[in-house]
C-alpha positions, 0 to 999 in steps of 0.5 A: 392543509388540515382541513383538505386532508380531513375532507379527503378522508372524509370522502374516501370513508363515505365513498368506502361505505356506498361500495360496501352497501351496494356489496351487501345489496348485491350478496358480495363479500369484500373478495367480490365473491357471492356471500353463503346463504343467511340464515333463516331467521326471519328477525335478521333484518339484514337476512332475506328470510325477514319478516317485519311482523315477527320482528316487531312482535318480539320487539314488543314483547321484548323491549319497553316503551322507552327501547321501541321509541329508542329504536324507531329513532334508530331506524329512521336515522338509518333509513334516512342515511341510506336515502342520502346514499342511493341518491348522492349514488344516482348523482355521481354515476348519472353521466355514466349511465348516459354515457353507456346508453349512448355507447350502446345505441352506437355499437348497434349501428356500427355493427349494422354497418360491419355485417354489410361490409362481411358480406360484400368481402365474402362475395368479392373472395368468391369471385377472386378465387374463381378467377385465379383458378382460371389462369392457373388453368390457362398457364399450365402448359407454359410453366413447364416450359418457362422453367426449362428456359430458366434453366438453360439461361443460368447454364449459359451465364456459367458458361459465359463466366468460364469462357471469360474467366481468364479475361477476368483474372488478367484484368484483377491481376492488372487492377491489383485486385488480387483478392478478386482473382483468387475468389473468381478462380476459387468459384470455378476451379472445381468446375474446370476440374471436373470436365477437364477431359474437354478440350474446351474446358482444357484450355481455359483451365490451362491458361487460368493455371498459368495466370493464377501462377503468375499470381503467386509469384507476384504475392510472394514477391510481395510478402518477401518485400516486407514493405507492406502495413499488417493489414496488406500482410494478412491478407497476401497471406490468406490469399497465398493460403487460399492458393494452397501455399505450405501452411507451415512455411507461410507461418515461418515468413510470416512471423519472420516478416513481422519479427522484423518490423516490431525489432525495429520498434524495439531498437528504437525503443532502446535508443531511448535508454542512456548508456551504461556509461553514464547513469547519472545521464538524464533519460531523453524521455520520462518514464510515463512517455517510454511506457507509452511509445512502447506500448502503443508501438510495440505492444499494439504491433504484437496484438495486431500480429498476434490477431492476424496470425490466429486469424488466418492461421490457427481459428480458421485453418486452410481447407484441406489442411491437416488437423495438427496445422493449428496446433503447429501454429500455435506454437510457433506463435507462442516461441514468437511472442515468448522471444520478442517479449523478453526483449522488451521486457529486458528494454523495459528494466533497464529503462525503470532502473534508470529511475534513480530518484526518490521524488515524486513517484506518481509517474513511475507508478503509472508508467507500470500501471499502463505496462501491466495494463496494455500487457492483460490484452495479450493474455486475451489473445493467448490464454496461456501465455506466460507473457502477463505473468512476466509483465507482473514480475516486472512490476513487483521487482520494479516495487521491490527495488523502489522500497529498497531505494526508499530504504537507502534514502531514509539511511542517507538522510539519517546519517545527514541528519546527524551529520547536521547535529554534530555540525551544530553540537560543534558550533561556537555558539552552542558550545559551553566554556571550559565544558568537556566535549563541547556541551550544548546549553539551555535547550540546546539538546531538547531542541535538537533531540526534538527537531532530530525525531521530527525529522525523521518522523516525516521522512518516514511519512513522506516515504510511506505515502509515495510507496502507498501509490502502489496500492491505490485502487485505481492501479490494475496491479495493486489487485495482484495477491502480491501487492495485497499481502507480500509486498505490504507486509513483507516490502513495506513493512519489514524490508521498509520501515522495520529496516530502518528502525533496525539501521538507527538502532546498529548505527547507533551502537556503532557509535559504542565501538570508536576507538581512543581513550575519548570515545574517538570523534563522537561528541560525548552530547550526540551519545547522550542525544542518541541514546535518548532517542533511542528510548524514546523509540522503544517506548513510542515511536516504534509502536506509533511508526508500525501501528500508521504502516500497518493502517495505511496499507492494511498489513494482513500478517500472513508470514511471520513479521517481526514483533514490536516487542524486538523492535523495543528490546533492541531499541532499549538495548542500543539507548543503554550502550549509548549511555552506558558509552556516554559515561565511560566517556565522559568518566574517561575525560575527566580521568585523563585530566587527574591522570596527569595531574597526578602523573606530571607532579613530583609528589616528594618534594612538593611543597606545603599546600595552599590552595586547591589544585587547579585541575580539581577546580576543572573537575567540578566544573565539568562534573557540573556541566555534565550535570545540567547536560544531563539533566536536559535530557533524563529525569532526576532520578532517586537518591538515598537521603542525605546527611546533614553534614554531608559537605563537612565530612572529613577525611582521616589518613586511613579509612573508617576501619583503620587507627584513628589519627592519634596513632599516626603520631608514633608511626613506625615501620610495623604500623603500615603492616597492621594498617594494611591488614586491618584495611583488607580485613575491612574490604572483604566485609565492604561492599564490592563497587562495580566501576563499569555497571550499567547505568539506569535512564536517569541523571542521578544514576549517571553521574553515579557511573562517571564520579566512580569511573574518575575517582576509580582512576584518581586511586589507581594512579594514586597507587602508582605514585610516592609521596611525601609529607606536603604531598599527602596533605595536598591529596588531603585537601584535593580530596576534601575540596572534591568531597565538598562539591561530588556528594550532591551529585551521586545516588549514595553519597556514602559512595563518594566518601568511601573512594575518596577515603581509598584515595587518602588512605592509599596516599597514606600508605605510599607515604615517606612521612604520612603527618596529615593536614589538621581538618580545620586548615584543610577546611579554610584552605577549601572554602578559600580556594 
């Protein structure tokens, strides 16, 4: 392949060099232009002034042996190559030189031939020319004579058409060529007019008149029976027109003839559409074959109407007609179309809101894509009609309404969704022992958080694709500026998917406001699964559920949308009174267990302690279950450090500022009082503890709001009671055992310690006979019990 390419090269040079040779030889430059005269140097060899004696004397003068011997090399080498040329010239272009000889020796015979040819032509011409003047001569005097004939003969055919006129009318009106009579009377009506002074001329026009009356009768009758097609309505319309029949009244029977056909296309069109009665009823047809039948009867029927009724009426107006005549019609026609089209309109939404599903929407979206479709040849035909815009109006009201069935879908499958997990929060199977609420263990709540958020995520895709068939483009309507801006950013997006997150989030704080001392029948764990949910929202999903609808349907933010940032605040908002409500809950549990435990007790005249109470037992269990529910679902958290002897603290019968228990043994009526007074003394300068604050999204934050919620109670109903001796030792130990168990669960154990000495000391206060408890059998009675 190299080599071919290398020999082609190097014959397209050598070729390129002759041409430029001949050029030279010739005087012409590379635009095939003669070149300007050389110069008159006689040493240019190349010039025409050269002179070979000049040039070889310079040359010797000028250069040595060795450069002349140099230069006759040169030049027979040149003188050689140039041989080579002319010949391979001579070679190549031999065949057309022959070829051109022979071409030009032909061409002196053929044009031999040519100039004898021209001469006998012009002698023939000359004798053609001198016969034709001879008959032209000849004929002269008929010519004059044949026209007149001619004349006479076409007078007689017309006359012959007159006189068989009326034949002729009463034969088309036989034969039902009604269209034939008219035209043969149209042709001589003015004739007859013309020479009605005749009484020739008379009586054919008479008896045309009575026929063509007769005529007219029958087209009535015809038009009146309305048991002709369209086609055979016009065209007894444009005869009766042609007949000069009122223009206005034939417009009013006409669009009264045609009004009665296309309502019973929509009479039965209507037959189609359950009753009221009885939505839920299934449709006879679907939706695609209704738009079908309505299009393809009706609609096609009122184009072709529309069409004919300009045509005979509006683009070609009845001779002799006045010029408002059009403008008459075409308002007739236009109250016409306007009544006959809200009738079918109205057919049409009452059959799309019997589109009650929420499956597949590719009928629907085809069946108004056919609709707005069919509708755009109407606006064709009246360009100024509002007929198209109410069709779209129909079709974005049809969208509108769909998006707000999604809407209610996705509410509908919500609420369902949670009703399947509070079916499997309350199923045996997942339910913890003893725990408050029935808790979930394991992974029973991440599990269900998962498959809840999953859910919900998908049902959100799947609405979304269905409601995207809107704007696929290949639907004419999806062009429409409305379905390009309002409808994706205004429908889809905020009346859709912003809706929906706006429903989770009021429904989730919904659960905040049930009524009872135990939150009412919301399970404490579907509060804390909600509330986590919630979170999860504000910090990803809200974003990634706005950023997929804002992409897949190309939201262009010309009306003010709602931020992602409410949609967070609000979502936040909605997690913190879940949990908030979790704890008060779950507070609320705990402490109607010590309540009654404290309520149900006679607290004088009970005996010396020896174990711990049962319900503190239940405490800590359930504290402890919360613990690990929680935990599933939030972080750890942080908590202050810990001291080391954190679960052998022990409690005095007065708190930190109070006498030590060496004055307790000579407790009189006066001590209480100073106790008192130090003991308020020391609150003022305490730090306040807020029993019902907000809790932060963490475990440790949480179990902080329920421990302070059941001991804040455990000491209000402390305080309502009076006790005795062994009473105030079995608070003693209560408190103790709860000390030992509480603390690890807290963010400040010094919290913990500070209510449970509220506790002791307030039992202290509402003591007969406060003798506490040594801490060494408080102790062995707490590890014991």
């Amino acid at each position: 392949m190299d080599v071919e390419v290398e020999t082609t090269e190097a014959g397209a040079s050598r070729k390129r060099r002759v041409h430029g040779m001949l050029k030279m030889y010739y005087g012409m430059n590379e635009e095939g232009k003669a070149d300007q005269p050389d110069s008159a140097d006689p040493c240019d060899i190349n010039g025409q002034n050269f002179d070979p004696d000049v040039y070889l004397n310079k040359l010797r003068r000028e250069c040595s042996l060795g450069e002349l011997m140099d230069q006759e090399g040169c030049m027979v080498k040149q003188i050689r190559s140039l041989d080579s040329d002319m010949q391979t010239l001579v070679y190549e272009n031999y065949n057309k030189f022959i070829s051109a000889t022979d071409t030009i020796r032909k061409m002196k015979n053929d044009f031999k031939k040519m100039e004898d040819e021209m001469d006998c032509l012009t002698t023939n011409m000359a004798a053609i020319t001198e016969f034709s003047a001879s008959i032209s001569g000849t004929l002269q005097d008929q010519h004059t004579q044949i026209t007149k004939l001619s004349g006479v003969h076409s007078l007689l055919r017309k006359l012959q058409f007159l006189f068989e006129l009326p034949a002729r009318l009463n034969k088309c009106v036989e034969l039902q060529a009604y269209g034939q009579a008219v035209s043969a009377h149209g042709r001589a009506r003015c004739v007859l007019q013309q020479y009605s002074h005749l009484p020739s001329f008379r009586g054919i026009q008479d008896d045309c008149l009575l026929i063509m009356d007769g005529l007219r009768l029958q087209l009535r009758q015809r038009f009146r029976d309305g048991g002709s097609s369209a086609k055979d309505l016009s065209e007894c319309v444009e005869l009766l027109l042609q007949l000069d029949e009122p223009a206005e009244e034939l417009c009013d029977k006409f669009l009264n003839h045609a009004g009665a056909r296309l309502h019973l296309d929509l009479t039965g069109l209507e037959a189609e559409i359950p009753p009221p009665p009885a939505p839920a009823s299934p449709p006879a047809t679907d939706i695609l074959e209704f738009m079908d039948r309505g299009c393809n009867e009706f609609v096609s029927s009122l184009c072709l109407v529309v069409t004919s009724y300009q045509e005979l009426f509006v683009s070609h107006a009845p001779a002799g007609a006045p010029g408002d005549v059009p403008r008459m019609a075409s308002a007739k026609l236009q109250v016409f179309v306007d009544e006959l089209a809200g009738r079918y309109f109205s057919i049409v939404e009452r059959r799309i809101q019997g589109e009650r599903g929420v499956g597949d929407n590719s009928l629907l979206v085809r069946a108004l894509d056919r609709f707005h479709r069919r509708l755009q040849a109407v606006s064709k035909l009246l360009p100024g009609s509002t007929v198209p815009a109410r069709g779209t109006q129909i079709v974005v009201r049809a969208a509108t309404e769909r998006v707000q069935r999604y809407l209610e879908a996705l509410k509908s499958f919500y609420l369902d969704t949670l009703t399947d997990v509070r079916q499997a929060l309350a199923a045996p199977r997942l339910s913890v022992a003893g725990g408050p609420g029935g808790l979930t263990p394991g992974g029973g709540l991440p599990d269900l958080l998962a498959s809840l958020s999953a859910s919900i995520l998908n049902q959100i895709k799947a609405v979304l694709a269905s409601v995207h068939l809107f704007t696929a483009k290949d639907i004419t309507f999806s062009n429409k500026p409305y379905f390009k801006g309002e409808f994706c950013s205004r429908g889809v997006r905020e009346d859709l998917v912003v809706s929906f997150i706006q429903f989770i989030c009021q429904s989730s704080r919904g659960f905040c406001d049930s009524p009872g001392d135990k939150g009412g029948a919301t399970p404490p764990a579907l509060l804390l699964l909600l509330s986590r949910l919630c979170l999860d929202y504000e910090t990803s999903t809200i974003s990634y559920i706005l950023t997929l609808t804002d992409e897949q349907f190309l939201v262009q933010h010309h009306s003010p949308v709602t931020p992602v940032t409410v949609l967070c605040a609000e979502a936040r908002e909605a997690a913190q009174r879940l949990l908030n409500h979790y704890v008060k809950v779950q507070g609320l549990i705990i402490s109607q267990m010590l309540r009654k435990s404290v309520e149900t007790r006679d607290w004088v005249n009970t005996i010396e302690p020896r174990n711990v109470r049962a319900v503190m037992k239940r405490v800590v269990e359930d504290t402890t279950s919360i613990d690990g529910q929680v935990g599933l679902l939030y972080e750890e958290g942080v908590r202050k450090a810990h001291s080391s002897d954190s679960s052998k603290r022990t409690f005095s019968v007065y708190s930190s500022s109070r006498p030590q228990p060496r004055y307790a043994a000579s407790y009189t009526p006066s001590a209480p009082m100073d106790t008192n007074l130090l003991s308020n003394i020391h609150k003022l300068f305490s730090e306040r503890i807020d029993i019902f604050s907000s809790v932060e999204f963490n475990k440790v934050s949480v179990m902080t709001g329920i421990i302070k919620i059941s001991l804040k109670t455990f000491l209000e109903c402390v305080r309502l009671r009076t006790f005795g001796r062994f009473g105030l030792q079995q608070v003693q130990v209560d408190c103790h055992y709860l000390q030992m168990y509480l603390w690890r669960f807290v963010s400040d154990e010094n919290l913990a310690h500070f209510l449970l000495d509220e506790i002791v000391g307030s039992t202290a206060h509402r003591c007969l006979d406060p003798a506490p408890m040594e801490q060494s059998v408080i102790e062995v009675i707490c590890e014991r019990g």
